[in-house]
MARBA-3410 file (N, C-alpha, C, O; in Angstrom, 1 decimal):
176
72.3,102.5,193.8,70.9,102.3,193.5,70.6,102.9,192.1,71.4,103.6,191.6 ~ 69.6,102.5,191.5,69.5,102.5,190.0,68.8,103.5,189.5,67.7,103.6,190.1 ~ 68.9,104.1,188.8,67.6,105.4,188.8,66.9,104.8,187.2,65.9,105.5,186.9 ~ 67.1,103.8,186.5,66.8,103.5,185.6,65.2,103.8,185.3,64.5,103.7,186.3 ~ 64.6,104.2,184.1,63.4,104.7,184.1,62.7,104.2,183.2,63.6,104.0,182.3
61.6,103.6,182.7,61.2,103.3,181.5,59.8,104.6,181.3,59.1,104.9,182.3 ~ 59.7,104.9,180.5,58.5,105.8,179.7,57.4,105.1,179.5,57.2,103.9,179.3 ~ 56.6,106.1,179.4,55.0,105.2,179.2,54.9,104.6,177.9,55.8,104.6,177.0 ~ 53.7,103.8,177.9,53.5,102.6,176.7,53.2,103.4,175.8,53.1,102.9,174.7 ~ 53.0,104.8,175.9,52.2,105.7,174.5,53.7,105.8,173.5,53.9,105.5,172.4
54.4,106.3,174.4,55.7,106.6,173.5,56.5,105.0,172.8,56.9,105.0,171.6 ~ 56.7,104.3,173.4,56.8,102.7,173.5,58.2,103.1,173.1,58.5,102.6,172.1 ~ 59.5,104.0,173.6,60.2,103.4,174.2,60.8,103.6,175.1,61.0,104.7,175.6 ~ 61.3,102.0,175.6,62.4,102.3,176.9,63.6,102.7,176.8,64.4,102.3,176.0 ~ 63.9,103.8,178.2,65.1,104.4,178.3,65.6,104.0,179.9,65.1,104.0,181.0
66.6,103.8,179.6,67.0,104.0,180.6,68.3,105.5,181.3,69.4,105.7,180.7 ~ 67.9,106.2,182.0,68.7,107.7,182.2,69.2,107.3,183.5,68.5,106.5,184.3 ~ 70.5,107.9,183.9,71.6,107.7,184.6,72.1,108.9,184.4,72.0,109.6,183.4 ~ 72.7,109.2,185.2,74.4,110.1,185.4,75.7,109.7,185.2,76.2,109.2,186.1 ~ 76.4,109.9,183.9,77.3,109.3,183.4,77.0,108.1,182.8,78.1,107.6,182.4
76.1,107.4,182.6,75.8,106.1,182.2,76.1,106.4,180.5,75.9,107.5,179.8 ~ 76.4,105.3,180.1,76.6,105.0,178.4,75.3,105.2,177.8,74.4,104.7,178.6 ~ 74.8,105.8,176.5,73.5,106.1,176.1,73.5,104.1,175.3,74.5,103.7,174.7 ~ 72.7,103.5,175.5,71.8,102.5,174.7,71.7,102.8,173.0,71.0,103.7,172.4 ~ 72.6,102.0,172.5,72.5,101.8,170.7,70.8,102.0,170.9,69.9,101.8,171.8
70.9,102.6,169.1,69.8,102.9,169.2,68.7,102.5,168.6,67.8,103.1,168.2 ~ 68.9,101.0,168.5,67.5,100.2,168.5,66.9,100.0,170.0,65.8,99.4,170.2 ~ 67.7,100.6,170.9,66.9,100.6,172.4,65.7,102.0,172.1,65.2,102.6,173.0 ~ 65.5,102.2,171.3,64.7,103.7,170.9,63.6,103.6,170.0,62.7,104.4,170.0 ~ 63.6,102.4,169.4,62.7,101.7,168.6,61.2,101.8,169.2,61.0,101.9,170.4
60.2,101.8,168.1,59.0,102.3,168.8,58.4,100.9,168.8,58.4,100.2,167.7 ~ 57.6,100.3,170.1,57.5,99.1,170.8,55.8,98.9,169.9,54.8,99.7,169.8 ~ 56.0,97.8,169.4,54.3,97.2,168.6,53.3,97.6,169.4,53.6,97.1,170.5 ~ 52.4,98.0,169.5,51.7,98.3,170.6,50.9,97.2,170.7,50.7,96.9,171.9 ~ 50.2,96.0,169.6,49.3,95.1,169.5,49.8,94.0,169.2,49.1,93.0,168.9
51.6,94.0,169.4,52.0,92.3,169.2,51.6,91.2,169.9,51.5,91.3,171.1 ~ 51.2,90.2,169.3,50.7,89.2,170.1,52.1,88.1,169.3,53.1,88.4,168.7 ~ 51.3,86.6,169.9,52.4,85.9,169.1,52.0,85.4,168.0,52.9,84.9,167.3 ~ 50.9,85.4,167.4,50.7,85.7,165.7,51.0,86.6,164.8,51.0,86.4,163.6 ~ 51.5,87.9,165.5,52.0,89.1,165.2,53.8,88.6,164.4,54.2,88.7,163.3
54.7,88.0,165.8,55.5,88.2,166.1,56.4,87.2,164.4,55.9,86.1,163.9 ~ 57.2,87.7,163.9,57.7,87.1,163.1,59.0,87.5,163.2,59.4,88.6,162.9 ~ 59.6,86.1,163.6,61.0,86.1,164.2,62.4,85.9,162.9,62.1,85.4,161.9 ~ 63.2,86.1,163.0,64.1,85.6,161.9,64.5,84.4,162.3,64.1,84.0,163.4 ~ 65.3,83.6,161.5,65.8,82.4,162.0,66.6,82.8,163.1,67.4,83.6,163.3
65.9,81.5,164.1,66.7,81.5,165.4,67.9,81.2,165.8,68.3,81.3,166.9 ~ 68.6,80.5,164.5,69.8,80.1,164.5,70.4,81.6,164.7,71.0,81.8,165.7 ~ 70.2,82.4,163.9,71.2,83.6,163.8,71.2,84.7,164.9,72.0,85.6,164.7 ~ 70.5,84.6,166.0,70.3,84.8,167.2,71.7,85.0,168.0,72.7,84.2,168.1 ~ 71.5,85.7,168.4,73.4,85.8,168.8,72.9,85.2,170.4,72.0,85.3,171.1
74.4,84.5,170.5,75.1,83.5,171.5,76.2,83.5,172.2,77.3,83.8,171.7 ~ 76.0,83.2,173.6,77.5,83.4,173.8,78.5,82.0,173.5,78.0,80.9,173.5 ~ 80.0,82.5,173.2,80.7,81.6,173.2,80.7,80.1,173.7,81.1,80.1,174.9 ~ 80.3,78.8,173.1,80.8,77.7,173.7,78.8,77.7,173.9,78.5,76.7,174.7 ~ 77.8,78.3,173.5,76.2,78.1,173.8,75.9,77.4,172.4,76.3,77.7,171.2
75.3,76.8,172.6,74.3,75.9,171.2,73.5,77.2,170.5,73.0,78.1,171.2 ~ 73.4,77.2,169.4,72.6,78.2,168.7,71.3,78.2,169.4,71.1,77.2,170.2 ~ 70.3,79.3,169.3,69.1,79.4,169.7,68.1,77.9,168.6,68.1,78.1,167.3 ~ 67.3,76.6,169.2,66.4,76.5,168.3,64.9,77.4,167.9,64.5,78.2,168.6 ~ 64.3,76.9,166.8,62.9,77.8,166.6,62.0,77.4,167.9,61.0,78.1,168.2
62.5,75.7,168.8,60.9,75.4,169.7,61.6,76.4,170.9,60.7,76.8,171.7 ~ 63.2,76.7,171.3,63.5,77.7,172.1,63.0,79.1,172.0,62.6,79.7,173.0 ~ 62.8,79.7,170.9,62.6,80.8,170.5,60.9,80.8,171.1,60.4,81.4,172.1 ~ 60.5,80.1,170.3,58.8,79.5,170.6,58.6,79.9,171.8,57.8,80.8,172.2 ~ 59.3,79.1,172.4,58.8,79.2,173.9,59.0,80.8,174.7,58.1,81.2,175.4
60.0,81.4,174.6,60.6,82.5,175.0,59.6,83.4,174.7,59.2,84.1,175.6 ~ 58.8,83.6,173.5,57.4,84.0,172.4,56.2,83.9,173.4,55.3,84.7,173.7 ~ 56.4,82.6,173.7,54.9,82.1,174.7,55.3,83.0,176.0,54.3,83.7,176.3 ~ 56.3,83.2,176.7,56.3,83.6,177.9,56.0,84.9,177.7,55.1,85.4,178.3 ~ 56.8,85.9,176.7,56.7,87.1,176.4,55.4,87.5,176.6,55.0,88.3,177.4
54.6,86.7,175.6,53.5,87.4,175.1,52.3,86.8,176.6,51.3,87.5,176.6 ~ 52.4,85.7,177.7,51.9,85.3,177.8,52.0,87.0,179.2,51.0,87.6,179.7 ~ 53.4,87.3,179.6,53.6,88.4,180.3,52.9,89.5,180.1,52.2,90.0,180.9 ~ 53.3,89.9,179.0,52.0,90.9,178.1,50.8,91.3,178.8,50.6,92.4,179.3 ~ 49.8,89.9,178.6,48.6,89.6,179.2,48.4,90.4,180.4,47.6,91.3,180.8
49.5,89.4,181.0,49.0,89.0,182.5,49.7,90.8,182.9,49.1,91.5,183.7 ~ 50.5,91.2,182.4,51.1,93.2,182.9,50.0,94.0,182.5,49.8,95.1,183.1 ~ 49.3,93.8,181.4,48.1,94.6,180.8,47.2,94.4,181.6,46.7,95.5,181.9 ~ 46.7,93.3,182.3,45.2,93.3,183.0,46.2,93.8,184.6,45.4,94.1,185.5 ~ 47.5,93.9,184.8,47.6,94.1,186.2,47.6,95.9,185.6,47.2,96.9,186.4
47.9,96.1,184.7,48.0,97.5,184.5,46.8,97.9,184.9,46.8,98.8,185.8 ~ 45.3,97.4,184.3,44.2,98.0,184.4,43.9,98.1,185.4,43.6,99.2,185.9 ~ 44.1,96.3,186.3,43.4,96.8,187.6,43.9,97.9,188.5,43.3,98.7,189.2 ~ 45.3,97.9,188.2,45.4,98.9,189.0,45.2,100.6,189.0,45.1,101.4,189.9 ~ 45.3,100.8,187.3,44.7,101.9,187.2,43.4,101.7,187.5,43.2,102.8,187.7
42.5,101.1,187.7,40.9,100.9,188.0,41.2,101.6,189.6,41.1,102.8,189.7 ~ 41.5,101.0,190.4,42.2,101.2,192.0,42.4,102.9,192.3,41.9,103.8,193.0 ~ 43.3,102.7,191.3,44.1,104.6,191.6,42.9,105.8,190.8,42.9,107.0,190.9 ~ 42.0,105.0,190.1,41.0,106.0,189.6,40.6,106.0,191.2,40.9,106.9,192.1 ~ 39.8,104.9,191.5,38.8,104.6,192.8,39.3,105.8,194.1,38.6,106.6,194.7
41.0,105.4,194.3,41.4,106.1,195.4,41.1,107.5,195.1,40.2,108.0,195.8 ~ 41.8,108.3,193.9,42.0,109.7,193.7,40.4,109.6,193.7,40.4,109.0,194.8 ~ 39.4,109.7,193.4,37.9,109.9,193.3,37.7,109.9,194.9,37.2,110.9,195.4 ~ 38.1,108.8,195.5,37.4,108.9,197.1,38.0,109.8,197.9,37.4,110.3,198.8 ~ 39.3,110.2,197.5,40.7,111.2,197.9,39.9,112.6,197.8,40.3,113.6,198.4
39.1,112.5,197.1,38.6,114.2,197.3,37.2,114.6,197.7,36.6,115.7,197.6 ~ 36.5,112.9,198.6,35.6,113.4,199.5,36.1,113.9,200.6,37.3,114.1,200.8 ~ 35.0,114.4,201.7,34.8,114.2,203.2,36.2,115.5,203.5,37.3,115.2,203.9 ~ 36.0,116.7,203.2,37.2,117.7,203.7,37.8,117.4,204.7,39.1,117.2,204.8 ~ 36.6,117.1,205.8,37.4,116.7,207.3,37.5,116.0,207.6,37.2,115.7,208.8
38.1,115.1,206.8,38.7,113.7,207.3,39.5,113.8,207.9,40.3,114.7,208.0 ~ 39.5,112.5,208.7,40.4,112.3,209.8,42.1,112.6,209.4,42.2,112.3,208.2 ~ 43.2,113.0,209.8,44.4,112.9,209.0,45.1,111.5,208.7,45.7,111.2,207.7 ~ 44.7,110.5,210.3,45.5,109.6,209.8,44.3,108.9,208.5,44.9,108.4,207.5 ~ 43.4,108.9,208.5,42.8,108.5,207.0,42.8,109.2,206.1,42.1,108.9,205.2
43.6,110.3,206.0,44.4,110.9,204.7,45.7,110.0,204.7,45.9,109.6,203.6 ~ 46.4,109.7,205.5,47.6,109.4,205.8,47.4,108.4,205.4,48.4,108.1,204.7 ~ 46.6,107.5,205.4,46.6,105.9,205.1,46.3,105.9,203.4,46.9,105.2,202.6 ~ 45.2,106.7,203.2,44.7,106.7,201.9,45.9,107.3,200.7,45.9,106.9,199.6 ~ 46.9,108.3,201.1,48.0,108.5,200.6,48.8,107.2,200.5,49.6,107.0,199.6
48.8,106.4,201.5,49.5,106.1,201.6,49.5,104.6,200.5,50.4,104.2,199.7 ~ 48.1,104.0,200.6,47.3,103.4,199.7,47.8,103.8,198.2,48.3,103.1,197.4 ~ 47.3,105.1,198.2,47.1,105.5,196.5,48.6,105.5,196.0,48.8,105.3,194.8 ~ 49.9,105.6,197.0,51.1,105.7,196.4,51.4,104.0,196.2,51.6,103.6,195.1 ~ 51.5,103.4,197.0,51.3,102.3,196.7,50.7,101.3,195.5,51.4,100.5,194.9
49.0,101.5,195.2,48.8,101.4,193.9,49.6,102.2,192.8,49.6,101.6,191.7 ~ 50.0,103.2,192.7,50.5,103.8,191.9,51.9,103.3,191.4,52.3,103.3,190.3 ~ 52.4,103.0,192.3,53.7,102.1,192.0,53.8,100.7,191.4,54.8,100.5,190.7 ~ 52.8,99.7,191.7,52.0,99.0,190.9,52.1,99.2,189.7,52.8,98.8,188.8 ~ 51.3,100.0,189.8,50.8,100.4,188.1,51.9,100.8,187.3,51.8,100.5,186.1
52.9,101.5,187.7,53.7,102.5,187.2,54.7,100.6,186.7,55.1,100.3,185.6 ~ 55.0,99.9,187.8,55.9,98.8,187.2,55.4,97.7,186.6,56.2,96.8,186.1 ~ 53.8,97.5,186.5,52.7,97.0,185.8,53.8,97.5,184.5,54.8,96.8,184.2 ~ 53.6,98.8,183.9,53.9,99.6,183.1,55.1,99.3,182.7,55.2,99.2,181.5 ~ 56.2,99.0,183.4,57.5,98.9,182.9,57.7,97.1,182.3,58.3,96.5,181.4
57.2,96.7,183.3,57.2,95.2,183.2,56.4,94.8,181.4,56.8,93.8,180.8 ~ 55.5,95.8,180.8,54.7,95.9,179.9,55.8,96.1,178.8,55.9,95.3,177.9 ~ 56.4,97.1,178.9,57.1,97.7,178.0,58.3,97.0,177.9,58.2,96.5,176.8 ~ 59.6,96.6,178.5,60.2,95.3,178.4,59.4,94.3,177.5,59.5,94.3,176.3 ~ 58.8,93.7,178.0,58.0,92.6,177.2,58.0,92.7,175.6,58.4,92.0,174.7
57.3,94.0,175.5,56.9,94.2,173.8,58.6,94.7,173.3,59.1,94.1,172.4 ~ 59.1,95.8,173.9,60.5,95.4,173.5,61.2,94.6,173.2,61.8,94.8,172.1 ~ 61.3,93.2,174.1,61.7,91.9,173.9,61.6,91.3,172.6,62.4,90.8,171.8 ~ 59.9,91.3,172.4,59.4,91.0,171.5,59.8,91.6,170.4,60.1,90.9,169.4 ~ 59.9,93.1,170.1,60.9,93.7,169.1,62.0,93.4,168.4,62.4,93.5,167.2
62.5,93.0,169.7,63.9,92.9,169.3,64.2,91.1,168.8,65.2,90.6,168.3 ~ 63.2,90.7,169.2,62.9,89.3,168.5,63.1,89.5,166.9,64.1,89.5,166.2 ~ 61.5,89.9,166.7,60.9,90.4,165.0,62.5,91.2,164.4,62.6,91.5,163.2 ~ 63.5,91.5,165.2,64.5,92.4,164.5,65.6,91.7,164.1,66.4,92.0,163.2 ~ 65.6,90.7,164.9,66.5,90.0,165.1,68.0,90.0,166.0,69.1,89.4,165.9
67.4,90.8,166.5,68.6,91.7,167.9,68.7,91.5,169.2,69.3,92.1,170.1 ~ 67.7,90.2,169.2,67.4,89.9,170.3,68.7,88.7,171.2,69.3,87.7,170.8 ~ 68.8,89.4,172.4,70.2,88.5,172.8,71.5,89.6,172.9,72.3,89.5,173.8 ~ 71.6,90.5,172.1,72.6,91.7,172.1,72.6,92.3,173.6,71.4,92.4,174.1 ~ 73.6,92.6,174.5,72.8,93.6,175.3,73.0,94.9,174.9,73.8,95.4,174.1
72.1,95.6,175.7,71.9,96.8,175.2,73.4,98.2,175.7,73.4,99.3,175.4 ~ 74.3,97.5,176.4,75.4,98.1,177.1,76.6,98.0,175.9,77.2,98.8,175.3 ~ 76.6,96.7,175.9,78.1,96.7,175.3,78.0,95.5,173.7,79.0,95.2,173.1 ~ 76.9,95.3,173.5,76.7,94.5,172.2,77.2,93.1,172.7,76.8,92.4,171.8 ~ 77.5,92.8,173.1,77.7,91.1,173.4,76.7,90.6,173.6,75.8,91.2,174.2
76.7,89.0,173.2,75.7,88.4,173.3,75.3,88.6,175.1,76.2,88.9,175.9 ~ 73.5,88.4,175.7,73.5,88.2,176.7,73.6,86.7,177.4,73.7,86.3,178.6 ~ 73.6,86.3,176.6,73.6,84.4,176.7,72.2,83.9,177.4,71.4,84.3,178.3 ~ 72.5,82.9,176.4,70.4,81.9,176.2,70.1,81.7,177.5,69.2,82.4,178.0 ~ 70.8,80.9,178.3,70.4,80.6,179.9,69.6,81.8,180.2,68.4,81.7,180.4
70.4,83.0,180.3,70.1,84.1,180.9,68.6,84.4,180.3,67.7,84.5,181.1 ~ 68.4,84.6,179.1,67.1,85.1,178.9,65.7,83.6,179.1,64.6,83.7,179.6 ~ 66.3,82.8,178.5,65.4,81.7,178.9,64.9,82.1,180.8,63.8,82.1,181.3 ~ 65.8,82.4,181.1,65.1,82.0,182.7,64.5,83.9,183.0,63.6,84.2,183.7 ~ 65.2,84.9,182.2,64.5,86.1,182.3,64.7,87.0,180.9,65.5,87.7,180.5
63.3,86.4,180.3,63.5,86.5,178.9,63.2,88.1,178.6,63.0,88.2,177.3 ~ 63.1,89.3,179.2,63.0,90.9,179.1,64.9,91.4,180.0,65.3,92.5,180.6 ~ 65.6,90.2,179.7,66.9,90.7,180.2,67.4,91.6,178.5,67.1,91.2,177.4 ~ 68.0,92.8,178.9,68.4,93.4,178.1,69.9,93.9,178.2,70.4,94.6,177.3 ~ 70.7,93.5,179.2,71.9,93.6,179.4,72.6,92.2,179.9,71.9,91.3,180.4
73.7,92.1,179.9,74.8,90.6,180.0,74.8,90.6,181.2,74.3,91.5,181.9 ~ 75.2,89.5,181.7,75.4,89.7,183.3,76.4,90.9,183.9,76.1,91.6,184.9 ~ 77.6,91.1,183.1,78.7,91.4,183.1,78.1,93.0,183.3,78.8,93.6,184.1 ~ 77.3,93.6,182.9,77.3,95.1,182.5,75.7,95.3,183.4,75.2,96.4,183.8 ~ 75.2,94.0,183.6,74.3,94.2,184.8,75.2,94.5,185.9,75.1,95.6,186.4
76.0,93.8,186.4,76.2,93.3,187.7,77.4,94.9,187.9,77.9,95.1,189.0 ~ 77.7,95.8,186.8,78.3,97.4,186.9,77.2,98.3,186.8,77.5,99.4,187.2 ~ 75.9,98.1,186.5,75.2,98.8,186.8,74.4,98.7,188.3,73.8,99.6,188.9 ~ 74.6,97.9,188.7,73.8,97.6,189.7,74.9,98.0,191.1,74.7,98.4,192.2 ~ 76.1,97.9,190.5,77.0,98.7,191.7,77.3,100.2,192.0,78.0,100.9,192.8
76.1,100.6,190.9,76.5,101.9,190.9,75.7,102.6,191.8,75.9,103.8,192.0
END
């Protein structure tokens, strides 16, 4: 199981911490745009986009699109961030009426508030990936993974475009 962690959006970046795990080159340390949009975003030529072996270079309407998804993620992780911090304000505020409440309506409302909190907390991670992504676009690093520098290959990000590791160094992390 993974203990992998990402940090809040204040700091903007992602880490991932493990026990024995390899530390992340250190453009995984880079501080995440806080207001990129995709007017923001200014990509280098997408040709030079690293690729795996035997893959067609990245084009600019591929890149484009990867751009639209990113940013369109963005959106839609920011307003789930809010509502759910809106939620966990609501819970912790109602969490400290009525002393004598019942237990199992502590028990539930605990149980509630951890639940939105988890939400929110992967609202948050899902957030931070994204603008990352987006980073490593504008950097032109985008496609590297973050384990072992090899390309992660286009398939792979087109279909999960906040992948930051190869299959190869996913599929060792995830055994661990």
């Amino acid at each position: 199981m993974s203990t992998a962690k990402a940090t809040s959006a204040g700091d903007g970046a992602a880490t991932a911490t493990r026990a024995g795990a390899r530390q992340a080159p250190a453009i995984h340390a880079l501080p995440v745009n806080e207001t990129a949009t995709a007017e923001h975003v200014e990509p280098v030529d997408a040709a030079q986009l690293p690729v795996r072996e035997g893959e067609d270079p990245w084009t600019e309407a591929e890149l484009g699109e990867v751009i639209e998804v990113l940013e369109a993620d963005i959106v839609r992780f920011r307003e789930q961030l809010e509502t759910s911090t809106a939620e966990l304000v609501g819970l912790l505020r109602d969490g400290t009426e009525g002393a004598g409440r019942d237990p199992a309506d502590v028990g539930s409302a605990n149980f509630e508030r951890d639940a939105e909190m988890s939400l929110a907390n992967n609202a948050r991670e899902m957030l931070d990936q994204s603008k990352l992504a987006l980073r490593h676009i504008q950097l032109g690093t985008y496609g590297s993974c973050d384990n072992c520098g090899q390309p992660i290959g286009k398939g792979r990000l087109q279909a999960f475009p906040r992948a930051t590791l190869c299959v190869k160094c996913k599929q060792r992390e995830e055994r661990r």
